[in-house]
C-alpha positions as CSV (number, residue, x, y, z in Angstrom):
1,X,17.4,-17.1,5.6
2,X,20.9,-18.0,7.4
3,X,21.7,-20.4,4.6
4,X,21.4,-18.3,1.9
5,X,23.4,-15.6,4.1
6,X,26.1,-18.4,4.8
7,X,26.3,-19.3,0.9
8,X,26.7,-15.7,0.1
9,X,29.7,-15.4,2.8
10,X,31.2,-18.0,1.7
11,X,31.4,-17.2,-1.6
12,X,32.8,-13.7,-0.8
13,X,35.2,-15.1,1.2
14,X,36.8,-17.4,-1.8
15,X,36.7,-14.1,-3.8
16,X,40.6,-12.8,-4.8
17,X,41.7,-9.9,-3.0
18,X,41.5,-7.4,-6.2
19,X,37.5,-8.5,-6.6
20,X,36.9,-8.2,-2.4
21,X,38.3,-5.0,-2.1
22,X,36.8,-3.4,-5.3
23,X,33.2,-5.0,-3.8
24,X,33.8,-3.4,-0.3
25,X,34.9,0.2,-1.9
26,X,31.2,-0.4,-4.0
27,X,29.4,-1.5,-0.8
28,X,30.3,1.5,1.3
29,X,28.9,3.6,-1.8
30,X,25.6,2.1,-1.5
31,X,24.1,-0.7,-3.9
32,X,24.4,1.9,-7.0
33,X,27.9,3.1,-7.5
34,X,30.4,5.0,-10.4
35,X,33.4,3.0,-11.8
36,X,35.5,6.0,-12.0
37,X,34.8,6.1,-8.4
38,X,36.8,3.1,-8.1
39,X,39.7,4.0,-10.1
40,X,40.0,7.0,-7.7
41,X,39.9,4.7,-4.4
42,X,41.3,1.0,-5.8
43,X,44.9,2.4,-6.2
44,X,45.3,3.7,-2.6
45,X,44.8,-0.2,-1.4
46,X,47.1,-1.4,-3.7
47,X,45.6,-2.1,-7.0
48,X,46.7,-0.5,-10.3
49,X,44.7,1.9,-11.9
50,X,45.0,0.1,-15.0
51,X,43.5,-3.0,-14.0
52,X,39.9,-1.5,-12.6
53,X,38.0,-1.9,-15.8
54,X,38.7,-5.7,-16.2
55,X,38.1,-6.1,-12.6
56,X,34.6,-4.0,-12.8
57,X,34.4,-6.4,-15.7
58,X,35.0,-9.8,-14.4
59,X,32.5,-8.8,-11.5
60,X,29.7,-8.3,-13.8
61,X,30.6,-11.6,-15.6
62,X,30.4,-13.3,-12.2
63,X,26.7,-12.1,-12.1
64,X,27.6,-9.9,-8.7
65,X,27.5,-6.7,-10.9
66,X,25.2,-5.3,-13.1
67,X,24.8,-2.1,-15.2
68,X,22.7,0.6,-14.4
69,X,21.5,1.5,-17.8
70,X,19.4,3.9,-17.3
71,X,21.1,6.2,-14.3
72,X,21.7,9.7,-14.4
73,X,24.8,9.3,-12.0
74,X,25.7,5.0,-11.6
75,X,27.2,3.1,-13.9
76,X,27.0,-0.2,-11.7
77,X,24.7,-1.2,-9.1
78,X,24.8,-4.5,-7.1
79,X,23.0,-7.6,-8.5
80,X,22.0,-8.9,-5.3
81,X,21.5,-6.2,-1.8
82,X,22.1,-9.3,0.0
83,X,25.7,-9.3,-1.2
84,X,26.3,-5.9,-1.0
85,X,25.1,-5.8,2.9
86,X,27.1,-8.9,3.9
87,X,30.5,-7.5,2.0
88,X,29.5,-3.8,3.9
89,X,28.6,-5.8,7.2
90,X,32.3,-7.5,7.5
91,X,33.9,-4.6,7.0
92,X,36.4,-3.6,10.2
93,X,35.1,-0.4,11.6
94,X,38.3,1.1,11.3
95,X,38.2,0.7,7.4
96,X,34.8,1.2,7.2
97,X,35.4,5.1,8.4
98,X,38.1,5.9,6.2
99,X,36.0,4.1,3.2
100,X,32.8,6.5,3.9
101,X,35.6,9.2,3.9
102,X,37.0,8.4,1.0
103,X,33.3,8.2,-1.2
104,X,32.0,11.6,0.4
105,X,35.7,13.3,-0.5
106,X,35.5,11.7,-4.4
107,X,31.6,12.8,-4.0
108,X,32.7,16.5,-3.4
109,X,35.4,16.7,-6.0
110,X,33.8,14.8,-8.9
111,X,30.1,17.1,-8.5
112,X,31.8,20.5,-6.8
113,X,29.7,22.4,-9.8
114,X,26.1,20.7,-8.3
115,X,26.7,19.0,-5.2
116,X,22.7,20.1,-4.3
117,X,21.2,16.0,-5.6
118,X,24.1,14.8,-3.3
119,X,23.5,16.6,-0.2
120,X,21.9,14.0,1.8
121,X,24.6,11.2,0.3
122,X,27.4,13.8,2.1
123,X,25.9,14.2,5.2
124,X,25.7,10.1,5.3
125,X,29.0,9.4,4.5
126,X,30.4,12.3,6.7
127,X,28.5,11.0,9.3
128,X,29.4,7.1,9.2
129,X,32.4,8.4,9.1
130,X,32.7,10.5,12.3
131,X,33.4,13.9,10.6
132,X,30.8,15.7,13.3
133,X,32.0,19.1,11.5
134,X,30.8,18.1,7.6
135,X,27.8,15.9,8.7
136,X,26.5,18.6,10.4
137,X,27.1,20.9,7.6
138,X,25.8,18.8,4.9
139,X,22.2,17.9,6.9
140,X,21.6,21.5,7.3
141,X,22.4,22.1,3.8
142,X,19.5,19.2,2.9
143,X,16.8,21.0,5.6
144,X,17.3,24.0,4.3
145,X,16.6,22.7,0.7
146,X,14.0,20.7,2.2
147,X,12.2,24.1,4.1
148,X,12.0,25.9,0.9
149,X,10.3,23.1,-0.6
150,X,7.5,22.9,2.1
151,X,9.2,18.7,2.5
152,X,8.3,19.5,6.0
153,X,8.7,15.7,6.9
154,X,12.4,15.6,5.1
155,X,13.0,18.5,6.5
156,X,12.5,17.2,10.0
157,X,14.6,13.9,9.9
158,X,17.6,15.7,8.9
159,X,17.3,18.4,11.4
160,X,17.0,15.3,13.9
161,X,19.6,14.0,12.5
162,X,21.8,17.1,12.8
163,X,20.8,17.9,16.3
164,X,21.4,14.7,17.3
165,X,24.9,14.8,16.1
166,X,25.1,18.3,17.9
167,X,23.8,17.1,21.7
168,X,26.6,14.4,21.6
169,X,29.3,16.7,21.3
170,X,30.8,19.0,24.1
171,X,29.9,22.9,24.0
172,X,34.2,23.1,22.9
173,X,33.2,20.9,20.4
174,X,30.6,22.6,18.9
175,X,32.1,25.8,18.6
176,X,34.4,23.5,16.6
177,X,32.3,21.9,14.0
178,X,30.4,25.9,13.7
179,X,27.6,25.4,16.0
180,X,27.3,28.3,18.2
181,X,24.6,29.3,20.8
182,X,22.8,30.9,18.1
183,X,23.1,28.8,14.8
184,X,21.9,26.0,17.7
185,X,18.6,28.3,18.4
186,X,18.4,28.3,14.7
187,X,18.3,24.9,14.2
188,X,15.6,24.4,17.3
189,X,13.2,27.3,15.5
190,X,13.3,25.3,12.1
191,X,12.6,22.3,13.7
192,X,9.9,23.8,15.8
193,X,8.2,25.8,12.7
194,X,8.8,22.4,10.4
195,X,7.1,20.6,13.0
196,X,4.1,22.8,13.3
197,X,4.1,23.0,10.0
198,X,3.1,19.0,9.8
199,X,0.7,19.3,12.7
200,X,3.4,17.6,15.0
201,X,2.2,19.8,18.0
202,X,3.8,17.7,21.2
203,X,7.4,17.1,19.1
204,X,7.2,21.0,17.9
205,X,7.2,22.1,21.9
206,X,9.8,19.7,22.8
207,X,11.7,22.1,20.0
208,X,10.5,25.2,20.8
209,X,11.5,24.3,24.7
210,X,15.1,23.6,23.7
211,X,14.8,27.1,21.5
212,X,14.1,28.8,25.0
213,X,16.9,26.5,26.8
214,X,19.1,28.1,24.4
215,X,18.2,31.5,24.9
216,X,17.7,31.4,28.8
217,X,14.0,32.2,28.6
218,X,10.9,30.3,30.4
219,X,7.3,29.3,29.6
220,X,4.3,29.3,30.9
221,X,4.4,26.6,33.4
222,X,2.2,25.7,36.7
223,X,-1.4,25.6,37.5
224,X,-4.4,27.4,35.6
225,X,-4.3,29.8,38.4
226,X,-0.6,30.8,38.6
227,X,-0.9,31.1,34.7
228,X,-4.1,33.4,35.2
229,X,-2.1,35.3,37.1
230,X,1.0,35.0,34.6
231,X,-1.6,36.9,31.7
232,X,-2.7,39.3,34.4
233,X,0.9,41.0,34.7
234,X,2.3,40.2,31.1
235,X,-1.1,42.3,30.1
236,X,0.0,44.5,32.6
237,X,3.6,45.2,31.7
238,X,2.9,45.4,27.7
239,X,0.2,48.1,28.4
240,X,2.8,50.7,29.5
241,X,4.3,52.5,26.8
242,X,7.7,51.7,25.4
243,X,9.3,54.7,27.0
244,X,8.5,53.5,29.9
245,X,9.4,49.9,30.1
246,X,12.3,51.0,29.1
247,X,13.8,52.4,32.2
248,X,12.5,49.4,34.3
249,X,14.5,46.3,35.4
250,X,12.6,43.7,33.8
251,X,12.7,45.1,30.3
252,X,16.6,44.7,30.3
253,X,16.2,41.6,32.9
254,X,14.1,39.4,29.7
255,X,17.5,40.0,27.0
256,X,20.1,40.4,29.3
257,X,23.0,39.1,27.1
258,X,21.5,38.3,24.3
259,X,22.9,39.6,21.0
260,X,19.8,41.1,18.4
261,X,19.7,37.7,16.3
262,X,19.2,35.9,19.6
263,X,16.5,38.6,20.6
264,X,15.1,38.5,17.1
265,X,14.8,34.1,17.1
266,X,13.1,34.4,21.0
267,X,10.4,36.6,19.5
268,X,10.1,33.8,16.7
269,X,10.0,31.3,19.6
270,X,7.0,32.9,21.5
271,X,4.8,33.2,18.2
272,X,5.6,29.5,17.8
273,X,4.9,28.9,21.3
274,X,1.4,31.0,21.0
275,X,0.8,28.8,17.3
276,X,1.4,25.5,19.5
277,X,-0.5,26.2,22.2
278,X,-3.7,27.8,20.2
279,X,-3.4,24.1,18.7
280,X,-3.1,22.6,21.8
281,X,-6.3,24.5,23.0
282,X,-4.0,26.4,26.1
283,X,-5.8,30.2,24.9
284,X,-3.8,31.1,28.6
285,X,-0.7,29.8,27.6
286,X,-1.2,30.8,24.0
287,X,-2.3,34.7,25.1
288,X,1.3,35.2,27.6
289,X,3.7,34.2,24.9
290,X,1.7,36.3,22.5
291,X,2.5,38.9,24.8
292,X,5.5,38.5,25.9
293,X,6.4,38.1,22.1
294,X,5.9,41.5,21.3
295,X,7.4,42.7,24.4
296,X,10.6,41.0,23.0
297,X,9.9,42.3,19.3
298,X,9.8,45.7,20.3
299,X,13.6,45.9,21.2
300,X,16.0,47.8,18.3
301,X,17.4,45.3,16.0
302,X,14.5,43.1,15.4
303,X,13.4,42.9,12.2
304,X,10.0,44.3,10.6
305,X,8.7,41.3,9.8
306,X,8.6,39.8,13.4
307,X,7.5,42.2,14.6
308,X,4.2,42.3,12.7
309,X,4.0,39.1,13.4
310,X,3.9,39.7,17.6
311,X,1.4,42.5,16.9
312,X,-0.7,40.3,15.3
313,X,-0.6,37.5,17.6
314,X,-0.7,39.8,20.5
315,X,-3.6,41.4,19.3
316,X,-5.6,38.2,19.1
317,X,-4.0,37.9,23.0
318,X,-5.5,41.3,23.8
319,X,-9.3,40.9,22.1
320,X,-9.6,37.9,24.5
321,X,-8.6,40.4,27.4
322,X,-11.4,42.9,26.2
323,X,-8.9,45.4,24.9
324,X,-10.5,45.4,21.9
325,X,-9.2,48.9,20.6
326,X,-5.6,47.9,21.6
327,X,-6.0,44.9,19.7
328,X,-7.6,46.9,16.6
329,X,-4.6,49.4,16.9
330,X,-2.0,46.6,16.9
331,X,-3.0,45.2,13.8
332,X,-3.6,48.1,11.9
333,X,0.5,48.8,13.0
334,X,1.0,45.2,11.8
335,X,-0.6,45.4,8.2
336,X,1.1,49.2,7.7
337,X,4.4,47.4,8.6
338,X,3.9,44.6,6.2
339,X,4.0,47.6,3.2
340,X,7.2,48.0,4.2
341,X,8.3,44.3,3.7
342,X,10.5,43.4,0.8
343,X,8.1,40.6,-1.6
344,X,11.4,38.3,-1.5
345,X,14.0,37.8,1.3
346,X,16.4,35.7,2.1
347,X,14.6,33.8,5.0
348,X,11.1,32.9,3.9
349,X,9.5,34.0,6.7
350,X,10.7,37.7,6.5
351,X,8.4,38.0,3.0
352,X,6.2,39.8,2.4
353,X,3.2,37.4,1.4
354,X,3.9,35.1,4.4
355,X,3.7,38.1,6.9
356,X,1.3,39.5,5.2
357,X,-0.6,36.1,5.6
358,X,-0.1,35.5,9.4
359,X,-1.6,39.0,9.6
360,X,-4.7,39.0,7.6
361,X,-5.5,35.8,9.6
362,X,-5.5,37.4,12.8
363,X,-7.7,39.9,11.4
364,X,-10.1,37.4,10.6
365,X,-10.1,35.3,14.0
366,X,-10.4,38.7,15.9
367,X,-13.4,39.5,14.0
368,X,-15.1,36.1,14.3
369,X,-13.8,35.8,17.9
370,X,-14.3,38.7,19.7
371,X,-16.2,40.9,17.2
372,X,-18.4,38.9,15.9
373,X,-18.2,40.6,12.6
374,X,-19.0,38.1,10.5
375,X,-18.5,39.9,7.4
376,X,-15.5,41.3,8.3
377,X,-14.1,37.9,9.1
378,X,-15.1,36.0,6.1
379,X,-12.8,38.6,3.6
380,X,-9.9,38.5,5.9
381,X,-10.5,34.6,5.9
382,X,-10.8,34.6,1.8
383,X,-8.2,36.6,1.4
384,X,-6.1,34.3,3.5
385,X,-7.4,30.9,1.8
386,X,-6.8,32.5,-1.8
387,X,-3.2,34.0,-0.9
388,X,-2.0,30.7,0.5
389,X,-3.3,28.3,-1.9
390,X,-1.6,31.0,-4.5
391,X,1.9,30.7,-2.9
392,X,1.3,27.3,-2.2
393,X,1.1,27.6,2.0
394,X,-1.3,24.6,2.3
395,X,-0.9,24.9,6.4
396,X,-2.1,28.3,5.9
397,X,-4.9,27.7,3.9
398,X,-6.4,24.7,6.1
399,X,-6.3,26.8,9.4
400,X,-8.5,29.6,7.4
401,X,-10.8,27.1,6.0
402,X,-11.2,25.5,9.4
403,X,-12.0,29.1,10.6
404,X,-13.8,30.5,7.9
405,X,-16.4,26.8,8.4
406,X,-17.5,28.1,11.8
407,X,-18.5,31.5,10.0
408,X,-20.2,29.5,7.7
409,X,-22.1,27.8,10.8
410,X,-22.9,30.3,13.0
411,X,-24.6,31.8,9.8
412,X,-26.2,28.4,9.4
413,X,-24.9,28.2,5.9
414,X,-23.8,24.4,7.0
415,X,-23.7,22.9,3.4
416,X,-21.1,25.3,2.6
417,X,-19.2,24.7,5.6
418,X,-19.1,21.0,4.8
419,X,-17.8,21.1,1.6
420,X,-15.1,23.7,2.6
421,X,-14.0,21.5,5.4
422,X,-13.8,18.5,2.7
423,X,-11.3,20.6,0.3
424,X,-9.0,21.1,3.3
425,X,-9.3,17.5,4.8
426,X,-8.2,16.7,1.4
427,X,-5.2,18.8,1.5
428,X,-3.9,18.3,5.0
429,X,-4.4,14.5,4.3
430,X,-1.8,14.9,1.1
431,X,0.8,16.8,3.4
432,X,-0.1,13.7,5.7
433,X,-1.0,16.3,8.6
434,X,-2.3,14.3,11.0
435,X,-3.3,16.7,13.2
436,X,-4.7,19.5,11.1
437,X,-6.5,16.1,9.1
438,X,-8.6,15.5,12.6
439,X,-9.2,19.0,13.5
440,X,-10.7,19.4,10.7
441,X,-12.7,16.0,10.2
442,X,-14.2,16.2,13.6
443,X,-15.8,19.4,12.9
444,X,-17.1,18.1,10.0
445,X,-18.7,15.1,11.5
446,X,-20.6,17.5,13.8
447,X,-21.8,19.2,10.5
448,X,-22.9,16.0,8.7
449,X,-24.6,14.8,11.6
450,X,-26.8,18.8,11.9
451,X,-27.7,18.1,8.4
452,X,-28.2,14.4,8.7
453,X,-26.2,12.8,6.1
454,X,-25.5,9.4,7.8
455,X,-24.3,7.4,5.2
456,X,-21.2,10.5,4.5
457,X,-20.9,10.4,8.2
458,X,-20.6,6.9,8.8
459,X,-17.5,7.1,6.3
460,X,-15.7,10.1,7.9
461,X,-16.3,8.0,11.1
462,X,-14.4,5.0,9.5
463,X,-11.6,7.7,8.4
464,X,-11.4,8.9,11.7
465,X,-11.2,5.2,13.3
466,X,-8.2,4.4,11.0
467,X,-6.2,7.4,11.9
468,X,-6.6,6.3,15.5
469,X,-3.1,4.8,15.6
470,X,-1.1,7.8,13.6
471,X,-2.9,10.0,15.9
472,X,-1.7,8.3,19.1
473,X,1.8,7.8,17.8
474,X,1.8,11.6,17.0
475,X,1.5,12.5,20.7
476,X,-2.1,13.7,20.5
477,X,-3.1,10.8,22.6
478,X,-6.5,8.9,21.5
479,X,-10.1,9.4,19.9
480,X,-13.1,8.2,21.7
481,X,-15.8,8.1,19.1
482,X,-19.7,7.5,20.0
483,X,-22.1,8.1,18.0
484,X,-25.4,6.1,17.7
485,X,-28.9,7.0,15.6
């Protein structure tokens, strides 16, 4: 309420200057702080050294302090947050800067031997303080800590963050604070494979779209009849060999200037693209970015690993063309390649088990899809469940449970498909998927109600209906439900 607000200015404002500034240094810190902290950061205003600890003291016996007893880090904390955000709130801006300077420099100094736990403080600080160059440094550092933790969701907010930071500066100043065309493309394709990752299919394009406005490269755009035509040409053009593209205008027009890490992250981008769009249920869309992904792969300097990946999703592109043995042929050429694969790298998705993975999954959806080899399909659908679950690629695991249900169903063996479709529910609701959690759920509605379980039905119903909101503020718009006995 304002009165208690107004008592707690006005007893700030009697406060001697020696306990005011001390609080303000503390309040900039956040509502936990370190003492020594304050012996680094009192005497630069003015106050002795000496006469921190019986400040700190008196500030405790005021009842404004207390200790943190059991912190790892803080010795102090503040009693009340209400103090601490009215002290931080009537700070000048001016000071305010050069304070959040001051913690993240003490920060850096005190923990150089482990400043990993204090990432995301850094970046703060840096950033309240108008250092574009460090806050930009310090929120990658926490997404890339957060990406090889699978924290997909932490892992998006700070690339947000950071890009945010990075689209208010001009392209001088970001070749200042180190963010290049292609560290910027980087950036977009973490954000983009983070996003996917969480089932965050409309935000993921926005990402992969800047990815491409980096690069100078276009998707599929236009009517279903322009796009038809699109697939028609890309098939086209990938059919002829190598040696041949090679001395023709638009293989050199599709790179022109781009260095090989540039060429390397717009392959990445089209088999994100091709991902987002299978999800989005565009199989046109999906099938030219396939293709033009391995068109793009196949260029010297691209790494194995992506370019098992284009095969793979290019194949899947080619089955649903009816050219079955190309297809066949291009993921027999992924899976040899994948031997070749190093088991650890230093970007996760140049391993071996996460290649490997992407692979053996488009194995099995071209054998349900366009095969209809069932048993085929079901191992490479296992194998895929087993390996992910192993290595802890939930994502990856869901999306071959999801396929490896409609096997189950088209071999009427619907009991198993339900419970299958339950484990992964289960697991795409703890990494709070929202998408991947109704993908999965409505198909296994459709189940309950072949076999006639009403009473489980009516309750995935009621699961669905509350995930109504989250699912409209994900960008998948809305779910119309009907169902009646």
């Amino acid at each position: 309420p304002d009165s208690v607000e107004q008592a707690i200015v006005s007893r700030v404002d009697r406060l001697q200057r020696k306990y005011l500034m001390a609080l303000k240094c503390a309040s900039v810190a956040g509502n936990d702080f370190v003492d020594t902290m304050l012996l680094r950061m009192l005497p630069v205003m003015g106050i002795a050294a000496k006469d921190v600890p019986t400040i700190v003291q008196e500030l405790l016996d005021m009842g404004i302090l207390e200790l943190c007893g059991s912190s790892k880090y803080y010795t102090h904390s503040f009693k009340s947050g209400l103090v601490k955000d009215v002290v931080y709130e009537r700070l000048p801006f001016t000071q305010r800067r050069e304070l959040h300077a001051a913690v993240a420099r003490w920060i850096e100094d005190t923990y150089a031997d482990d400043l990993g736990p204090f990432y995301p403080m850094l970046a703060r600080h840096w950033q309240s303080a108008l250092f574009d160059g460090e806050a930009v440094h310090y929120f990658r550092m926490c997404a890339d800590v957060a990406l090889r933790s699978y924290a997909n969701h932490e892992a998006v907010n700070f690339l947000k963050e950071c890009l945010t930071i990075v689209h208010s500066l001009t392209l001088e100043e970001r070749i200042e604070v180190g963010m290049d065309p292609e560290q910027h493309a980087i950036m977009a394709s973490q954000l983009g494979d983070a996003l996917l990752r969480i089932g965050m299919v409309h935000e993921a394009m926005q990402a992969i779209e800047l990815l491409f406005d980096i690069v100078v490269m276009t998707l599929p755009s236009g009517s279903i009849g322009r796009k038809r035509a699109l697939l028609a040409m890309e098939v086209t053009w990938i059919s002829l060999p190598l040696s041949t593209r090679k001395h023709l205008p638009l293989h050199h027009a599709r790179v022109a200037g781009l260095s090989n890490a540039m060429i390397e992250l717009s392959a990445y981008g089209y088999q994100m693209a091709s991902r987002a769009y299978y999800f989005a249920g565009d199989l046109v869309s999906h099938d030219i970015v396939a293709l033009r992904g391995l068109d793009v792969a196949s260029r010297p300097g691209v790494g194995v690993a992506q370019l098992c990946r284009s095969q793979a999703a290019a194949a899947l592109a080619f089955g649903r063309t009816g050219k079955i043995k190309t297809a066949v042929s291009l993921l027999q050429q992924a899976a040899a390649g994948c031997k070749e694969l190093p088991e650890l790298a230093d970007e996760e998705h140049n391993r071996r088990d996460q290649t490997q993975l992407y692979v053996t999954m488009m194995q099995g959806m071209l054998a349900s899809n366009e095969l209809c080899d069932w048993r085929q399909a079901q191992t490479a659908f296992q194998e895929t469940m087993d390996v992910a679950q192993e290595v802890g690629i939930l994502r990856r695991f869901e999306e071959a449970a999801n396929q490896m249900s409609l096997v189950h169903f088209t071999r009427g063996r619907l009991d198993e498909a339900d419970s299958l479709l339950l484990r992964a529910s289960h697991s795409a609701e703890g990494r709070k998927d929202v998408q991947m959690y109704t993908t999965l759920t409505c198909l296994r509605a459709s189940i309950l109600l072949i076999l006639g379980k009403h009473s489980a039905l009516d309750t995935v119903l009621q699961d669905l209906e509350r995930m109504h909101s989250r699912i409209s503020a994900a960008g998948y718009g809305s779910i119309n439900i009907q169902y009646h006995r």
